[in-house]
C-alpha positions in Angstrom: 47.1 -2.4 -19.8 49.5 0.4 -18.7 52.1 -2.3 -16.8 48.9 -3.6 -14.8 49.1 -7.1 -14.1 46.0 -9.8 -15.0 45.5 -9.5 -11.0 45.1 -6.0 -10.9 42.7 -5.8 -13.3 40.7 -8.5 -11.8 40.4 -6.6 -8.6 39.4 -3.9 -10.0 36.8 -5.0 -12.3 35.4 -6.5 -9.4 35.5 -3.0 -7.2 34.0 -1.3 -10.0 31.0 -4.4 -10.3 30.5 -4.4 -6.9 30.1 -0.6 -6.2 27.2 -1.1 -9.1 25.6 -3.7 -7.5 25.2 -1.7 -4.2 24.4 1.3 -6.0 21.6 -0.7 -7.2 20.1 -2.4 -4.0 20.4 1.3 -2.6 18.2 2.8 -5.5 15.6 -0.4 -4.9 15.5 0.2 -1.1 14.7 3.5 -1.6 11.9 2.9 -4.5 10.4 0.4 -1.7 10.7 2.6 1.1 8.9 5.1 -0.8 6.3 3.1 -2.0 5.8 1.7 1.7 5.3 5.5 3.1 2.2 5.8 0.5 0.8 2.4 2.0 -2.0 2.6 4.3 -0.3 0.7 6.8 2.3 3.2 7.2 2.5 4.6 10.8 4.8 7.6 11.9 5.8 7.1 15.1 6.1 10.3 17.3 9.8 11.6 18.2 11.3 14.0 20.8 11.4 16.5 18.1 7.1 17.4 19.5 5.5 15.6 16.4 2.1 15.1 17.1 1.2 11.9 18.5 0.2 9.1 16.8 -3.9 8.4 15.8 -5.3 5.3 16.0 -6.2 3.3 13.0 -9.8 3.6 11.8 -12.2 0.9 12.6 -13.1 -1.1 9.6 
């Protein structure tokens, strides 16, 4: 393949399947995280940025 040598190759293949893979746990981390932000559990906590503060949880 061009002058590369079996070793070259190899490395490469496994940059290329490795970039995939963490191309993919990113994608699914982000499908959970928005999922999670829909749940009603989800809480926002207030920042310095003046948010409003953060209402308690209705009684159940």
């Amino acid at each position: 393949m061009f002058g590369m040598s079996f070793m070259n190759v190899l490395v490469l293949a496994l940059f290329v399947v490795g970039g995939g893979l963490v191309a993919l746990m990113v994608t699914i981390t982000q499908r959970s995280y928005k999922q999670d932000e829909k749940s009603e559990f989800w809480v926002v906590y207030p920042t310095a940025k003046g948010e409003k503060p953060i209402e308690p949880a209705p009684e159940r």
